[in-house]
LUMMINU-674571 format. One line per field, with one value per atom (N, C-alpha, C): residue number from 1; residue in three letters; chain; atom name; x, y, z. Coordinates in Angstrom, 1 decimal, decimal comma. Layout:
N
miti <- (NUM_...)
bami <- (ALA_...)
gudren <- (A_...)
torpa <- (CA_...)
px <- (X_...)
py <- (Y_...)
pz <- (Z_...)
REM end
This chain:
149
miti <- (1_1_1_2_2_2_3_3_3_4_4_4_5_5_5_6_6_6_7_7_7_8_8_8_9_9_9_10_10_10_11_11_11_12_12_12_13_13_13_14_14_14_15_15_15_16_16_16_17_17_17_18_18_18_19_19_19_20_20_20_21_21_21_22_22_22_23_23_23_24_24_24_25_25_25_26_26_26_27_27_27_28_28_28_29_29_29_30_30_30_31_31_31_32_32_32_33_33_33_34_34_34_35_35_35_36_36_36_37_37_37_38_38_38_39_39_39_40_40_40_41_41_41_42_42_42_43_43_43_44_44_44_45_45_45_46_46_46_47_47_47_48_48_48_49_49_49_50_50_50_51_51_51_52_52_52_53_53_53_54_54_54_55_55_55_56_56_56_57_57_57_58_58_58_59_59_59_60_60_60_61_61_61_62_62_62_63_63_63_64_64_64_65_65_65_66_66_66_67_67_67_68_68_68_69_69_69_70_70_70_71_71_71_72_72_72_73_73_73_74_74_74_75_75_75_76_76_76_77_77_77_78_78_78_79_79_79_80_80_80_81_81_81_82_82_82_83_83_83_84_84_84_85_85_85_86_86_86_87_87_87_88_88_88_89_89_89_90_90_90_91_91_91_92_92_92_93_93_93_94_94_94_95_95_95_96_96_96_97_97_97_98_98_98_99_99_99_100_100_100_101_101_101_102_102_102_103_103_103_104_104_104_105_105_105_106_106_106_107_107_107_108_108_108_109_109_109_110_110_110_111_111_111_112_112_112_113_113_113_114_114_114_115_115_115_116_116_116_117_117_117_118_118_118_119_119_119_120_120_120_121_121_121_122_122_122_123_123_123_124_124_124_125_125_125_126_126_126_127_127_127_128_128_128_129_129_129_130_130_130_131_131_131_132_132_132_133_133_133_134_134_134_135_135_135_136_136_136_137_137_137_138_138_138_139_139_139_140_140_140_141_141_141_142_142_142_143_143_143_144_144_144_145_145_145_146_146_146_147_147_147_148_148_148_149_149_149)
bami <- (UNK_UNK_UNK_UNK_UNK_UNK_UNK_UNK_UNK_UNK_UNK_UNK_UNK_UNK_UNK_UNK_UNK_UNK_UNK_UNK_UNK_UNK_UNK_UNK_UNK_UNK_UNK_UNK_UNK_UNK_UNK_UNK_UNK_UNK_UNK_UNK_UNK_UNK_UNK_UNK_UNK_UNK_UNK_UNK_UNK_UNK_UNK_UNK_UNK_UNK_UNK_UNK_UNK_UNK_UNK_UNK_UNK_UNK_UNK_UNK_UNK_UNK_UNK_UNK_UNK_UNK_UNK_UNK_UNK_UNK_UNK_UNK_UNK_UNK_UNK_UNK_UNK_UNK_UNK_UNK_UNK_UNK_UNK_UNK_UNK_UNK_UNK_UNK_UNK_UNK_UNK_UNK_UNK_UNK_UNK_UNK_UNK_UNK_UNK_UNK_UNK_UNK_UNK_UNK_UNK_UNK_UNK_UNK_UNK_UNK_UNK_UNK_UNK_UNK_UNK_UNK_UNK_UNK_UNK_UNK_UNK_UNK_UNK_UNK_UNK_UNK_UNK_UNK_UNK_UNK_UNK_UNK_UNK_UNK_UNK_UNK_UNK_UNK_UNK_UNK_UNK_UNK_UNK_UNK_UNK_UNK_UNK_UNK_UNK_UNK_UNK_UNK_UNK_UNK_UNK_UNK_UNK_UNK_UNK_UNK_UNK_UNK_UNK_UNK_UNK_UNK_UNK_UNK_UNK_UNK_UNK_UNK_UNK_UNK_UNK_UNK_UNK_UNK_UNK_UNK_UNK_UNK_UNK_UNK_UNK_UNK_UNK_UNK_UNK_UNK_UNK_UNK_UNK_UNK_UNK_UNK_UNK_UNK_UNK_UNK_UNK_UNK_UNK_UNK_UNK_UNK_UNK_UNK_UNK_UNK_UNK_UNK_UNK_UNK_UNK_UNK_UNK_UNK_UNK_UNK_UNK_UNK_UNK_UNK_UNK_UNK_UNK_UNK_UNK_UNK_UNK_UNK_UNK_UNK_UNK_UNK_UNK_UNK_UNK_UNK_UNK_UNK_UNK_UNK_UNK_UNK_UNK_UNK_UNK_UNK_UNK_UNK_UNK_UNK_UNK_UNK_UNK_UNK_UNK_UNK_UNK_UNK_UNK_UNK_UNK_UNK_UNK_UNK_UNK_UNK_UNK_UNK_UNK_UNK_UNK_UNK_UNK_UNK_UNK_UNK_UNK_UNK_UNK_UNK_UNK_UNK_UNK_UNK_UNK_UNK_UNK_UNK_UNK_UNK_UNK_UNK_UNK_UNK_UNK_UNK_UNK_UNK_UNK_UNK_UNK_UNK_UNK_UNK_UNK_UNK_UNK_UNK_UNK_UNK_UNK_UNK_UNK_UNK_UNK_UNK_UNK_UNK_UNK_UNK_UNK_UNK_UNK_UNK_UNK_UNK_UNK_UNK_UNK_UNK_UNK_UNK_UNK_UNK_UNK_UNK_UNK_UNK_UNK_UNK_UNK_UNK_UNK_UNK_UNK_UNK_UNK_UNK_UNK_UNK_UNK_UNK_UNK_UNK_UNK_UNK_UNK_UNK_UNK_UNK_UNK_UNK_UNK_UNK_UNK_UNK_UNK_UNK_UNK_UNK_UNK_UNK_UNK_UNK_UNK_UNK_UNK_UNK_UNK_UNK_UNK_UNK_UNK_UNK_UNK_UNK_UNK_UNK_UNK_UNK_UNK_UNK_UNK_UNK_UNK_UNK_UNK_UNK_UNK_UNK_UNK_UNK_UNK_UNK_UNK_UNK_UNK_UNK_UNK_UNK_UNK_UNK_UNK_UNK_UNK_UNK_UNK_UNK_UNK_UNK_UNK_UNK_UNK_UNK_UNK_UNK_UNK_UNK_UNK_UNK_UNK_UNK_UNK_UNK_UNK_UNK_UNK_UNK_UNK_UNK_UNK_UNK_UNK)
gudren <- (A_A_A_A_A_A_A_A_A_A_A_A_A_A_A_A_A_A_A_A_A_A_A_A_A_A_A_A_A_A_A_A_A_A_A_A_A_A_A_A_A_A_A_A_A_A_A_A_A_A_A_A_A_A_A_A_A_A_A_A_A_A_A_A_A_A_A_A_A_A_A_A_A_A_A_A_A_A_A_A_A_A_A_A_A_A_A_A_A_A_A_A_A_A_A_A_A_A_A_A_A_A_A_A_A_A_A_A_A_A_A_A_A_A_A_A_A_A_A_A_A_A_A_A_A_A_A_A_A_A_A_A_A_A_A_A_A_A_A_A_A_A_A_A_A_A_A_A_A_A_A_A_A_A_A_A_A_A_A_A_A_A_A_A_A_A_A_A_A_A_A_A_A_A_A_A_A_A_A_A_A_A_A_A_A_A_A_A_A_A_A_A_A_A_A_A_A_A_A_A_A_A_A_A_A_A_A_A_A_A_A_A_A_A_A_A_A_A_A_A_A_A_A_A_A_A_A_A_A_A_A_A_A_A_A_A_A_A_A_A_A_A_A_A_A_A_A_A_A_A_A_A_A_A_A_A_A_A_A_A_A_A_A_A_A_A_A_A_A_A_A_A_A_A_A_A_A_A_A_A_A_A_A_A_A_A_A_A_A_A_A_A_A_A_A_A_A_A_A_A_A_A_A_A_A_A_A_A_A_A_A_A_A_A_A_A_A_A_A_A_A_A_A_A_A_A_A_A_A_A_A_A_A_A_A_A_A_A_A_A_A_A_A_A_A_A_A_A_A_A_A_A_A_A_A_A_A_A_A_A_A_A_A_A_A_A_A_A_A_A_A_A_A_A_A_A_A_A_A_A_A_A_A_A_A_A_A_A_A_A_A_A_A_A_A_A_A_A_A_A_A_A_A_A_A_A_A_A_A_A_A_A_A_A_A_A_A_A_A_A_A_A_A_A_A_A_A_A_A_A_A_A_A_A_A_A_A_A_A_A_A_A_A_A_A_A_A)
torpa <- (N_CA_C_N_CA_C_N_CA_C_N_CA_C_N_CA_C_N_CA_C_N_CA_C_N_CA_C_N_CA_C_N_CA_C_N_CA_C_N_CA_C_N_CA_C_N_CA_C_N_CA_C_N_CA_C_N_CA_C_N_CA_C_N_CA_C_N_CA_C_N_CA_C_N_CA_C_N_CA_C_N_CA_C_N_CA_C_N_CA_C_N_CA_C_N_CA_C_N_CA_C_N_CA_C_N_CA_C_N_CA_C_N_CA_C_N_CA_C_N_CA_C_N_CA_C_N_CA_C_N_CA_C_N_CA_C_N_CA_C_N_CA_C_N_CA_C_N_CA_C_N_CA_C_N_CA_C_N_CA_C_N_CA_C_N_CA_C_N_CA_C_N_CA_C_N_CA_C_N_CA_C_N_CA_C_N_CA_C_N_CA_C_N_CA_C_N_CA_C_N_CA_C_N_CA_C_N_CA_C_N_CA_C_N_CA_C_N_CA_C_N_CA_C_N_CA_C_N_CA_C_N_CA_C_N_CA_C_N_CA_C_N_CA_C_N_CA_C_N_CA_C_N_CA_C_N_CA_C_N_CA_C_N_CA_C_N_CA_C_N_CA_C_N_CA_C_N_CA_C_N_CA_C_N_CA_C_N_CA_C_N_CA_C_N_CA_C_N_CA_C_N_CA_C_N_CA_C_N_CA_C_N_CA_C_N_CA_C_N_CA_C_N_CA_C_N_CA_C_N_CA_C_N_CA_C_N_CA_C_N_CA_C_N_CA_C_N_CA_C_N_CA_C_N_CA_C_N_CA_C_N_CA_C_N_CA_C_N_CA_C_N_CA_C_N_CA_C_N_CA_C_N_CA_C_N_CA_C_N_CA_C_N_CA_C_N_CA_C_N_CA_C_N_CA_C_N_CA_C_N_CA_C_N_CA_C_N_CA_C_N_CA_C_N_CA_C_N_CA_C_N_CA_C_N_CA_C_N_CA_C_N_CA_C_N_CA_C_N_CA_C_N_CA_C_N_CA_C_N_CA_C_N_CA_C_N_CA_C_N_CA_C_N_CA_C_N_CA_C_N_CA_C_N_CA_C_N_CA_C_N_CA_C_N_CA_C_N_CA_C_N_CA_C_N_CA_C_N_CA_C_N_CA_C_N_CA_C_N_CA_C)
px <- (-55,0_-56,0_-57,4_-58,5_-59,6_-60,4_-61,7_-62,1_-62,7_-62,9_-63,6_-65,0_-66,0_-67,3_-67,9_-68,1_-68,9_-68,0_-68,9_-67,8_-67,8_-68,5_-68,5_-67,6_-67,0_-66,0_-64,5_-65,0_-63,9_-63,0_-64,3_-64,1_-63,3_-63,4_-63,6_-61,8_-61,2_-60,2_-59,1_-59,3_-58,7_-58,3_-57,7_-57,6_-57,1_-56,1_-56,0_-55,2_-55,4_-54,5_-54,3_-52,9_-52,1_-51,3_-51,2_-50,8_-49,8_-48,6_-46,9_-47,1_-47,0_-46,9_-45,3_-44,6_-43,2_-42,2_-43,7_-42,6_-42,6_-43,2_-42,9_-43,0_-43,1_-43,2_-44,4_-45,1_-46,2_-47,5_-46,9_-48,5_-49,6_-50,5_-52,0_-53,0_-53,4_-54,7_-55,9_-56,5_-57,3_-58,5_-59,8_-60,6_-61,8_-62,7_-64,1_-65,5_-66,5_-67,5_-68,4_-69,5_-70,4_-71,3_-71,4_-71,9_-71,2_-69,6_-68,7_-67,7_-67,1_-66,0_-64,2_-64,5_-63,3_-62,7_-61,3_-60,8_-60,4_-60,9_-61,0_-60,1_-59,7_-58,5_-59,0_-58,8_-58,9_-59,3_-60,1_-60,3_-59,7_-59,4_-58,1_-58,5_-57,9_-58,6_-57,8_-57,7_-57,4_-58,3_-57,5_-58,4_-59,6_-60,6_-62,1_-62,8_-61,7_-62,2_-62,3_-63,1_-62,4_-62,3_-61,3_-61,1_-61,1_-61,4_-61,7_-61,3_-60,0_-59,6_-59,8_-60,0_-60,6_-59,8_-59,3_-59,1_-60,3_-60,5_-61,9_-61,3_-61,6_-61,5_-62,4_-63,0_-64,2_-63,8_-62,9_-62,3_-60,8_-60,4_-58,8_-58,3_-56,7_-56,5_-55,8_-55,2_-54,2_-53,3_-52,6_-51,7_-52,0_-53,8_-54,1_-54,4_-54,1_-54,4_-55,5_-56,4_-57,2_-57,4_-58,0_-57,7_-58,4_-57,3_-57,4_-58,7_-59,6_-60,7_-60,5_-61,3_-61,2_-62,4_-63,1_-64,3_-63,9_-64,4_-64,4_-65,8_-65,6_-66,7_-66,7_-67,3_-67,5_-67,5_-66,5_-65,8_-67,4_-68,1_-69,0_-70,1_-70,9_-71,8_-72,4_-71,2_-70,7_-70,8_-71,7_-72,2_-70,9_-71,5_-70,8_-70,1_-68,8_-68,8_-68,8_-69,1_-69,1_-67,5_-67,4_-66,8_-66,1_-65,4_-65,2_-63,9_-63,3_-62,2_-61,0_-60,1_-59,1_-59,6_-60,9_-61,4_-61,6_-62,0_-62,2_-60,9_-60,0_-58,4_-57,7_-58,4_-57,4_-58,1_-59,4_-60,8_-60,6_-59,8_-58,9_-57,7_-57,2_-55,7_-54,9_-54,2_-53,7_-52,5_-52,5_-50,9_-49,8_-48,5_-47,4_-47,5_-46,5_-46,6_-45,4_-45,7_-43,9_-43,9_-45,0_-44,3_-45,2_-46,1_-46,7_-48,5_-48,6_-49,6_-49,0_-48,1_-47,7_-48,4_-48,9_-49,9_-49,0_-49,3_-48,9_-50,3_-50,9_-52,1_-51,7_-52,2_-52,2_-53,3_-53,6_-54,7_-54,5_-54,3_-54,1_-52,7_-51,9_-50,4_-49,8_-51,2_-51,0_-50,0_-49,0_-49,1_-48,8_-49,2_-48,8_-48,7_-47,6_-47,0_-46,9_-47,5_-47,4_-47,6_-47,8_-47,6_-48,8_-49,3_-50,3_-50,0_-50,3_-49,7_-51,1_-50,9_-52,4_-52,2_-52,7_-52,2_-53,5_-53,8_-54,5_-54,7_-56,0_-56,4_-56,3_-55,7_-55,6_-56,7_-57,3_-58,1_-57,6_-57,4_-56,9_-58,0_-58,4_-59,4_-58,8_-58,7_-57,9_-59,3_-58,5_-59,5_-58,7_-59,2_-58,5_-59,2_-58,3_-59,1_-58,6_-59,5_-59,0_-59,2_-58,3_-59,1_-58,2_-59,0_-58,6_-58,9_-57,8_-58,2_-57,7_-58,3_-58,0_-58,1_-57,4_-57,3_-57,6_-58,1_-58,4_-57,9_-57,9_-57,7_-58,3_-59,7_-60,5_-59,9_-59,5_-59,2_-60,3_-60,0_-61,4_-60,9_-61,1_-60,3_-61,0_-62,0_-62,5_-61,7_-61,3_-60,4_-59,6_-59,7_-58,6_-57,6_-57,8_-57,2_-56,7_-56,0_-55,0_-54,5_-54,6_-53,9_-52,6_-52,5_-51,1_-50,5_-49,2_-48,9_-48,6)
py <- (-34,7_-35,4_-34,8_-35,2_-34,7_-35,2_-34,3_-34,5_-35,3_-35,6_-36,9_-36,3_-36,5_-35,5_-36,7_-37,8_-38,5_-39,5_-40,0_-40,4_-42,0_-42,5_-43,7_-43,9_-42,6_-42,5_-42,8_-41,6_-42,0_-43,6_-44,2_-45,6_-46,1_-46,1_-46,8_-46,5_-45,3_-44,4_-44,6_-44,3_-44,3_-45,5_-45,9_-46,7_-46,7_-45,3_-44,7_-43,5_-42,4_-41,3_-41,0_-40,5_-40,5_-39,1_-38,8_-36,9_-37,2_-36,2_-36,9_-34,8_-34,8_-33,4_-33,0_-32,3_-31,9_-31,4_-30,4_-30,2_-31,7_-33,0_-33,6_-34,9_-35,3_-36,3_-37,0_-37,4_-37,5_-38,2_-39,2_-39,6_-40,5_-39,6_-40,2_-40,4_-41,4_-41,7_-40,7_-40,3_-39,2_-40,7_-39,7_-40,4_-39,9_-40,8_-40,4_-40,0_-39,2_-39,5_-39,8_-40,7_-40,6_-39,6_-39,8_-38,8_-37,3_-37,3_-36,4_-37,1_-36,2_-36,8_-35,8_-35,9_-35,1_-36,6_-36,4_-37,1_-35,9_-36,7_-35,6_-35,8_-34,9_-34,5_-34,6_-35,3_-35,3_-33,6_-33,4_-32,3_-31,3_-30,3_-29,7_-28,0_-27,8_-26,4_-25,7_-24,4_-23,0_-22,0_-21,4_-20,4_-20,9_-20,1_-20,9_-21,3_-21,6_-22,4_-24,0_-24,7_-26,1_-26,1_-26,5_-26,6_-28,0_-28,2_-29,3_-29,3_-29,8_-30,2_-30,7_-30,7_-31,7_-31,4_-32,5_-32,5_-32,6_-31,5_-31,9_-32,4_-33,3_-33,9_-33,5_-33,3_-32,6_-31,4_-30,0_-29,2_-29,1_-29,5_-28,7_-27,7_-27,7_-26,4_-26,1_-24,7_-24,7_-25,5_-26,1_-27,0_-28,7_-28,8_-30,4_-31,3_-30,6_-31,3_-31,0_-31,7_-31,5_-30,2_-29,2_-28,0_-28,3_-28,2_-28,1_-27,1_-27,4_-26,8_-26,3_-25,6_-25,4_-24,9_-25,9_-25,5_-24,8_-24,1_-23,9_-24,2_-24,4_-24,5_-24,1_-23,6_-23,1_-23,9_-23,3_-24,5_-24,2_-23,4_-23,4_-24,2_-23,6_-24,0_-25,0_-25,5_-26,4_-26,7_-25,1_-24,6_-23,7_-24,2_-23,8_-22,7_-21,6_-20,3_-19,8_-18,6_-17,7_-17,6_-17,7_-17,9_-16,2_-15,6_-14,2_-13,5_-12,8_-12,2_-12,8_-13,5_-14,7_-15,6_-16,4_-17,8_-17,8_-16,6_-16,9_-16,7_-16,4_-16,1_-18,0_-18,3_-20,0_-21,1_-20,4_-21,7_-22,3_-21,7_-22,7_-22,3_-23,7_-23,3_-24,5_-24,1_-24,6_-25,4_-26,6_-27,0_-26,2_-26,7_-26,0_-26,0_-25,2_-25,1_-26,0_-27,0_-28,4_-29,1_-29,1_-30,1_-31,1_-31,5_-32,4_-31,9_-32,8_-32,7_-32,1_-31,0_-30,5_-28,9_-29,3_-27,5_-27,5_-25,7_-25,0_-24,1_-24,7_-24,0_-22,9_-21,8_-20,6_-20,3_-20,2_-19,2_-19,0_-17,8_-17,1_-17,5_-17,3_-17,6_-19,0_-20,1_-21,5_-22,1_-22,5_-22,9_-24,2_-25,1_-26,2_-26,8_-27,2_-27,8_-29,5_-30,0_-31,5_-31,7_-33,0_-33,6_-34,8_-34,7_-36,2_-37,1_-38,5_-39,8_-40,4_-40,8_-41,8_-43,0_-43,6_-44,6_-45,3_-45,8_-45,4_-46,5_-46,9_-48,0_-48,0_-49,1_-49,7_-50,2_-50,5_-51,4_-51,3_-52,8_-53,1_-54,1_-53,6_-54,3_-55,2_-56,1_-56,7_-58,0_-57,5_-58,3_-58,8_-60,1_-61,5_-61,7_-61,4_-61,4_-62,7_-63,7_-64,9_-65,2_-65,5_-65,6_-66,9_-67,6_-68,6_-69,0_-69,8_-69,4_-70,9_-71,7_-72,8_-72,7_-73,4_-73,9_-75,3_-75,6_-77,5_-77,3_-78,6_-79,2_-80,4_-81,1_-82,3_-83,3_-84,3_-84,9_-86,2_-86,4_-87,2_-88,7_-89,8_-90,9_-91,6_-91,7_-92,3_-91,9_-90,4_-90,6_-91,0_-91,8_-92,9_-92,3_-90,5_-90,4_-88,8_-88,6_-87,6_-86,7_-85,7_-84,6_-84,1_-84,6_-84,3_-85,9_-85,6_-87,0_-87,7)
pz <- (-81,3_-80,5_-80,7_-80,8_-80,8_-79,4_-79,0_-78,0_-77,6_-76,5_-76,0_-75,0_-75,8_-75,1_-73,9_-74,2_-73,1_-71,7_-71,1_-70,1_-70,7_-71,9_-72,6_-73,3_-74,2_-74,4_-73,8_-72,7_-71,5_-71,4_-71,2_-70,9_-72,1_-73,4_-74,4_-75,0_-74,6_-75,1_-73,5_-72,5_-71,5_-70,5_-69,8_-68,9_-67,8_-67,4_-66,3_-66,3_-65,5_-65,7_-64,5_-64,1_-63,3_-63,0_-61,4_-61,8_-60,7_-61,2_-60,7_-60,1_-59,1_-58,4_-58,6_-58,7_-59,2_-58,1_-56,9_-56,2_-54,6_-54,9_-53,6_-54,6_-55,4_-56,5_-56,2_-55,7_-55,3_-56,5_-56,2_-57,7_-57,4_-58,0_-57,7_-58,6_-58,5_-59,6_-59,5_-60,9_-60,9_-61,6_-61,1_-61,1_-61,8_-62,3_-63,0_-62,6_-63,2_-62,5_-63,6_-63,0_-64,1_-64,8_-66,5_-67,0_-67,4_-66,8_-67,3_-68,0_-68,7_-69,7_-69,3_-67,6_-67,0_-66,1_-65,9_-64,7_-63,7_-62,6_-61,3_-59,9_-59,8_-58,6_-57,4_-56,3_-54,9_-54,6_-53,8_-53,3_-51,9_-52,4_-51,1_-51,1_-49,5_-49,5_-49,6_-50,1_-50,2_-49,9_-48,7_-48,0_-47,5_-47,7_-47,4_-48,7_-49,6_-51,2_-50,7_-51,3_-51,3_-52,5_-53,2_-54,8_-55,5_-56,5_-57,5_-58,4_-59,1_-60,7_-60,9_-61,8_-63,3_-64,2_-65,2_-66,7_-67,4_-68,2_-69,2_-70,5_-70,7_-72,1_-73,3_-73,0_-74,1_-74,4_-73,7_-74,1_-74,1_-75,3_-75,4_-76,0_-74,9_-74,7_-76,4_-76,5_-77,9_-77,7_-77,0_-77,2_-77,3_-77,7_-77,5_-77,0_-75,6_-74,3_-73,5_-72,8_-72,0_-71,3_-71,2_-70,2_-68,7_-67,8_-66,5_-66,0_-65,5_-64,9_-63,2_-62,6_-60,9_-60,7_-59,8_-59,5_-58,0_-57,5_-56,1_-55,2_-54,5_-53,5_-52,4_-51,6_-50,4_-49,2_-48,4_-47,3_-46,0_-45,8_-45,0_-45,1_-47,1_-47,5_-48,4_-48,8_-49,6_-50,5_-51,0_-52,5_-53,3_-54,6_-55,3_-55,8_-55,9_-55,9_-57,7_-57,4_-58,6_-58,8_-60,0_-61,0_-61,2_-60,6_-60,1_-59,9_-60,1_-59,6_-59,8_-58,9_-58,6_-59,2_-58,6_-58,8_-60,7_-61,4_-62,5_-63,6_-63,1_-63,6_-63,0_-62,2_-62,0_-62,5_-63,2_-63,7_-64,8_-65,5_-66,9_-66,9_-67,1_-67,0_-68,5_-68,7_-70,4_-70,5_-70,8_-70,6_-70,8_-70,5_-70,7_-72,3_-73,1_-74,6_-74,9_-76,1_-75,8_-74,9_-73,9_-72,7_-72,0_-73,7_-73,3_-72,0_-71,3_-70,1_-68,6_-68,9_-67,6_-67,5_-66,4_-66,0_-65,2_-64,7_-63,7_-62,8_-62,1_-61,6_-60,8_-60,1_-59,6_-59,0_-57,5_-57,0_-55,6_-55,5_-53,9_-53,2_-54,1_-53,7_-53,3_-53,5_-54,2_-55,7_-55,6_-56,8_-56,9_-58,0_-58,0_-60,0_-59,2_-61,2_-61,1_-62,2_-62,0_-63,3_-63,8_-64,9_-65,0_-66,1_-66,4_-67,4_-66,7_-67,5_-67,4_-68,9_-69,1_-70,3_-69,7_-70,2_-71,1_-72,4_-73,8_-73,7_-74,2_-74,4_-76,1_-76,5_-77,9_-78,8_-79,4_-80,5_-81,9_-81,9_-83,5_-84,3_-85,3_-86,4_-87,1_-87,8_-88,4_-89,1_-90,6_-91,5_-92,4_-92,6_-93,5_-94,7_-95,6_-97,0_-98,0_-98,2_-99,1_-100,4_-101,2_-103,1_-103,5_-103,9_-104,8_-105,9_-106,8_-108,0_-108,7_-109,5_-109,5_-111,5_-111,6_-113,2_-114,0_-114,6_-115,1_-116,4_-116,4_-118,1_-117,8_-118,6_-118,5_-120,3_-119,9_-120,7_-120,6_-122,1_-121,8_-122,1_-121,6_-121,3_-122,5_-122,9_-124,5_-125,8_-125,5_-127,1_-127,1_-128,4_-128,9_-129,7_-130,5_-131,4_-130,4_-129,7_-129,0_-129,6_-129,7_-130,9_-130,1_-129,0_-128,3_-128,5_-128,6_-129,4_-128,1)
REM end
């Protein structure tokens, strides 16, 4: 698979992707923003993080798949945190290896394992190519003397 840098892309390649949670089965549509080329995860708190997944499609992991991102944000200020410590050990996270689009995220004794389905938009080109090819023989209805008997 190669990457998908814009969110035009997005559109053009995708048509919906879908995250199946493992431990409650739980599936939910992940969603877009404009001008990114990530599908984005409802937002939930840990600790005094509020955290943000994303699938970035513009970066994949060694295994080909989108790498899971984690933004945090600050439940007070609602600014953005440094990239630090914990927060910067759960900020990329890599598919499973073999198993397709299933992560296992990790941060502060959180974990959560789920799976993504996305469902591909198709385009088929299809070109019609025609040749014809025609042969004569003109006989000429004046001669009288026919060399075919």
């Amino acid at each position: 698979m190669e990457p998908i840098w814009t969110s035009r892309q997005l559109e053009q390649n995708i048509d919906s992707v879908k995250v199946t949670f493992e431990d409650t089965g739980e599936v939910l549509p992940l969603t877009t923003r404009p001008g990114s080329a990530s599908y984005f995860f409802e937002r939930f708190v840990v600790g005094e993080n509020k955290v943000q997944l994303r699938l970035d499609w513009s970066d994949l992991d060694a295994n080909g798949q989108p790498t899971l991102d984690a933004d945090f944000i600050d439940r007070k200020t609602g600014k953005h945190r440094a990239l630090r410590g914990n927060r910067r050990l759960a900020h990329h996270t890599e598919s499973s290896p073999g198993g397709g689009r299933v992560y296992e995220w990790e941060f502060e004794g959180l974990s959560r394992q789920f799976s993504v389905a996305v469902a591909w938009l198709a385009s088929t080109q299809i070109s019609v190519h025609t040749s014809v090819s025609c042969t004569g023989e003109v006989i000429h209805a004046t001669d009288r003397h026919p060399e075919h008997g």
